[in-house]
ZAGU-59280 format. One record per atom (N, C-alpha, C): residue in three letters; x, y, z. Coordinates in steps of 0.1 Angstrom, whole numbers, plus 5000, padded with zeros to 4 digits. Atoms other than C-alpha are relative to their C-alpha. Example, Ala and Ser with C-alpha at 12.3 -4.5 7.8 and 13.67 -1.06 7.14 Angstrom:
BEGIN
ALA500949885000ALA512349555078ALA500950125000SER499149895000SER513749895071SER499250115008
***
This chain:
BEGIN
UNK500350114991UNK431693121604UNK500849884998UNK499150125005UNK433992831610UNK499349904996UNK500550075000UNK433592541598UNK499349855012UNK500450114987UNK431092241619UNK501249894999UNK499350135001UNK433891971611UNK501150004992UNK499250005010UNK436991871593UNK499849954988UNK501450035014UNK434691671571UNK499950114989UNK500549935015UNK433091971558UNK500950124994UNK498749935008UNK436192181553UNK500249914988UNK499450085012UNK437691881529UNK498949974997UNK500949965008UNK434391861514UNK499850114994UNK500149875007UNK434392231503UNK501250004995UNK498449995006UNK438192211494UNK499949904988UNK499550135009UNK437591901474UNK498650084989UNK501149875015UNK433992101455UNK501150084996UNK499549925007UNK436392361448UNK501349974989UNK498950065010UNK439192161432UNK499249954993UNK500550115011UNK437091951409UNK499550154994UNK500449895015UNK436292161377UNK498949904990UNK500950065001UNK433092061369UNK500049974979UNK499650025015UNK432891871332UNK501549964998UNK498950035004UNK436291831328UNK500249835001UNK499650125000UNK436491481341UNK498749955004UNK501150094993UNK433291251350UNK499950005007UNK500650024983UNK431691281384UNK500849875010UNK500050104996UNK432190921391UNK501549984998UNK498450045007UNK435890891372UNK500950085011UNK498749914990UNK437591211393UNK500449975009UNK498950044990UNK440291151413UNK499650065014UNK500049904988UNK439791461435UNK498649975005UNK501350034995UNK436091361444UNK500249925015UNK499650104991UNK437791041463UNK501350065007UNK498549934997UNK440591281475UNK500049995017UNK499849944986UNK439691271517UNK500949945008UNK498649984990UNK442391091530UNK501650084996UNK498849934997UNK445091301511UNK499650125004UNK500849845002UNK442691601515UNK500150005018UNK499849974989UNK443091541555UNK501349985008UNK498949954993UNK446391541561UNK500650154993UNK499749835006UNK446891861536UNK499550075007UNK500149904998UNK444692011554UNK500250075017UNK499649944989UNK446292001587UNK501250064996UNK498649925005UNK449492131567UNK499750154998UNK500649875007UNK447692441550UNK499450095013UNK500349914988UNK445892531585UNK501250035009UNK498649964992UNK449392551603UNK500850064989UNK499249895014UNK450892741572UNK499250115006UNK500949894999UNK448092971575UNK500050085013UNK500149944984UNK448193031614UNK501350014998UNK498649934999UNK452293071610UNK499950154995UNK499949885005UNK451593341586UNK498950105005UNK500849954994UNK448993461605UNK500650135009UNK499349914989UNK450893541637UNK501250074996UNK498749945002UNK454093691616UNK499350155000UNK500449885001UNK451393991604UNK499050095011UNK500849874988UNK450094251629UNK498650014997UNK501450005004UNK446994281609UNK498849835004UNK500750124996UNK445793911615UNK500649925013UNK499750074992UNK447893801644UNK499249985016UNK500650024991UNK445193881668UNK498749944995UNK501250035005UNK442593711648UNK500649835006UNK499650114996UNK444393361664UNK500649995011UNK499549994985UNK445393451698UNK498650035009UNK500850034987UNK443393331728UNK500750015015UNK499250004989UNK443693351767UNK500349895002UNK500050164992UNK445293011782UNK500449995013UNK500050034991UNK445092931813UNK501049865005UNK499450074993UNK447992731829UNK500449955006UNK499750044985UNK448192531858UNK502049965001UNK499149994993UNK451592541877UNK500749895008UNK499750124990UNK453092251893UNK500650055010UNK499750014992UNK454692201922UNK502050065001UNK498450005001UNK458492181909UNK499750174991UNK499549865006UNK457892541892UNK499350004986UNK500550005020UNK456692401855UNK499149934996UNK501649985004UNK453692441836UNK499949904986UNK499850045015UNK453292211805UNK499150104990UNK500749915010UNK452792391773UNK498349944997UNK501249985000UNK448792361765UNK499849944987UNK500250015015UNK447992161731UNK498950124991UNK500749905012UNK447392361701UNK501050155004UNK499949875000UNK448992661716UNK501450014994UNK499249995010UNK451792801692UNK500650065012UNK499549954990UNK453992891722UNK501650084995UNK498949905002UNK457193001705UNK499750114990UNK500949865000UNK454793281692UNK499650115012UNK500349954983UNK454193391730UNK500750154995UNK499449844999UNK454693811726UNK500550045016UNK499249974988UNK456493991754UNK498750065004UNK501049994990UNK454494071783UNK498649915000UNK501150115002UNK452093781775UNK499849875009UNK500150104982UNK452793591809UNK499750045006UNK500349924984UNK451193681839UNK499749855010UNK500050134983UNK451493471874UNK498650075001UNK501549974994UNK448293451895UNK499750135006UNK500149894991UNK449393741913UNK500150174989UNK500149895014UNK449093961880UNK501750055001UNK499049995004UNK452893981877UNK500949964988UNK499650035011UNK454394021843UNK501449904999UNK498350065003UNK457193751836UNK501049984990UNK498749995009UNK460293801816UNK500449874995UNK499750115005UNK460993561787UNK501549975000UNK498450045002UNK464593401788UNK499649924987UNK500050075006UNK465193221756UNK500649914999UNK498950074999UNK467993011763UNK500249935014UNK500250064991UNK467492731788UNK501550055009UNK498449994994UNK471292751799UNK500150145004UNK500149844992UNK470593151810UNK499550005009UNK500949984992UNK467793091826UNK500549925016UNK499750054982UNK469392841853UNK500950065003UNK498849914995UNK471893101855UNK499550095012UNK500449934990UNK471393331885UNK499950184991UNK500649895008UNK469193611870UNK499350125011UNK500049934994UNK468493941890UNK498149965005UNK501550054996UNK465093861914UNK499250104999UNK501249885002UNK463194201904UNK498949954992UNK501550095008UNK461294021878UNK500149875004UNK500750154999UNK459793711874UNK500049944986UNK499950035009UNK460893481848UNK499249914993UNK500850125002UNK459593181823UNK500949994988UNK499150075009UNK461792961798UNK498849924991UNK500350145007UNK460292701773UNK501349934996UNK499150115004UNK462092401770UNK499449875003UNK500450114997UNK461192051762UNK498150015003UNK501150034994UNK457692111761UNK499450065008UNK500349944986UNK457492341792UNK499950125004UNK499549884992UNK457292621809UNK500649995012UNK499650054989UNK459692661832UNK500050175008UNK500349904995UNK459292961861UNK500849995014UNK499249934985UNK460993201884UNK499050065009UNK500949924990UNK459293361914UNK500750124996UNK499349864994UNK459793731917UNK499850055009UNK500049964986UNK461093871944UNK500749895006UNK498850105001UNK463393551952UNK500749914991UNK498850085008UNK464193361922UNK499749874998UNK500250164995UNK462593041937UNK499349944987UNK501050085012UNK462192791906UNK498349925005UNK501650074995UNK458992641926UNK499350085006UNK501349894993UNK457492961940UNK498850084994UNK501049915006UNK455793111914UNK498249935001UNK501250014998UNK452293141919UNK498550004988UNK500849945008UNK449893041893UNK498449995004UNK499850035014UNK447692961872UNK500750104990UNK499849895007UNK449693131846UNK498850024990UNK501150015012UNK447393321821UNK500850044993UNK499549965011UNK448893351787UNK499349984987UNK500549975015UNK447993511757UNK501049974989UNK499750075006UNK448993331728UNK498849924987UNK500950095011UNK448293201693UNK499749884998UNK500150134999UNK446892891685UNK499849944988UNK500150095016UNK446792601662UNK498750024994UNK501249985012UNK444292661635UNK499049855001UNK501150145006UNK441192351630UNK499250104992UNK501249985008UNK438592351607UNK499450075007UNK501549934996UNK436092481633UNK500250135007UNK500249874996UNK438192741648UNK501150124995UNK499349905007UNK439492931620UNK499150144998UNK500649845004UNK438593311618UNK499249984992UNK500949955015UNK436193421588UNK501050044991UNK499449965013UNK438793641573UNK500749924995UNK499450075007UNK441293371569UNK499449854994UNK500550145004UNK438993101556UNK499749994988UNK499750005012UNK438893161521UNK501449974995UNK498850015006UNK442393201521UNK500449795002UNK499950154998UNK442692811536UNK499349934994UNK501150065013UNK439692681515UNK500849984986UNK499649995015UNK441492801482UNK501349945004UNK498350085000UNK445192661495UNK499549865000UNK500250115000UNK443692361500UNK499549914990UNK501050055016UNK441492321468UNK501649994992UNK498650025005UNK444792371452UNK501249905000UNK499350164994UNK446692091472UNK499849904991UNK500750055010UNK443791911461UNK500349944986UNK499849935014UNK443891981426UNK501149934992UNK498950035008UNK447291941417UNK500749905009UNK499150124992UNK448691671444UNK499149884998UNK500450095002UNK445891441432UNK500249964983UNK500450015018UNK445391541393UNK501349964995UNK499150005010UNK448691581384UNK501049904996UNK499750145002UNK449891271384UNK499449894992UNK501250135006UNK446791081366UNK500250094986UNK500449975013UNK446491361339UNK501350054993UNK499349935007UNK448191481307UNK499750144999UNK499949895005UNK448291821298UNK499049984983UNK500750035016UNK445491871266UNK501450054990UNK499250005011UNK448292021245UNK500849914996UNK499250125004UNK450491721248UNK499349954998UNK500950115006UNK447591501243UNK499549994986UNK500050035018UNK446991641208UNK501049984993UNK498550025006UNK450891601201UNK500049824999UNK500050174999UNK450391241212UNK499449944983UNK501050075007UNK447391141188UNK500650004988
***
């Protein structure tokens, strides 16, 4: 179950970095850790969803449908959160259920491309679209639906990968707050 908040993510990340006894309740660094503990942990959930979508076994554990409205001049803006240059082949569909062919290279795509399929570029932010069956950059008919991964939050991370971001995070934690305030006990007895 995700978590209710980003709160109580960096509250579990920061329980699990603190090693109870070692340092005073009151004295630990990592206790007071929530503003570095909330930007790590938009780093660690976008690490976690990159590596997500590279593996076949969890890349459908972060892919949702999106629904894209269509303008007028042909282009869709990309959707926040959605990891779009993750988009798999055949993961476009116009309104008219017709699959559209990715170009990757803006400079191809305004090239004159054969009208049997139906194209779509990103660039800048966008989708940009071919009609099929003429080619027309403002004919395509959406809303597009596309399937696609998305950015990771606290509330809508899987189950299976939530251990694994809990513990990267406690670890952030851990050593991007401690390591800097403490010695090592073996050099501390070299010191004395």
């Amino acid at each position: 179950m995700p978590f209710q908040s980003l709160q109580a993510f960096i509250d579990a990340a920061i329980f699990a970095a603190r090693v109870p006894g070692e340092v005073p309740l009151d004295e630990d660094p990592v206790t007071g850790a929530d503003f570095e503990a909330a930007v790590w942990a938009a780093e660690v959930l976008h690490e976690i969803a990159e590596e997500a979508v590279k593996d076949p076994e969890t890349a459908g554990l972060i892919t949702k449908l999106f629904s894209v409205v269509v303008g007028g001049d042909g282009t869709a803006t990309i959707p926040p959160g959605m990891l779009a240059e993750h988009i798999c082949s055949g993961s476009v569909i116009d309104a008219n259920g017709n699959v559209l062919v990715r170009v990757h290279h803006f400079d191809d795509y305004k090239r004159w491309l054969p009208d049997v399929y139906g194209y779509y570029c990103i660039e800048n932010g966008k989708f940009y679209t071919k009609e099929i069956g003429t080619g027309s950059e403002t004919g395509t008919d959406g809303p597009l639906s596309i399937m696609a991964p998305y950015e990771l939050t606290a509330t809508t991370i899987p189950d299976m990968l939530m251990a694994t971001a809990l513990a990267r995070l406690a670890a952030r934690i851990r050593f991007g707050v401690l390591a800097p305030v403490r010695v090592p006990m073996a050099f501390q007895s070299q010191m004395e």
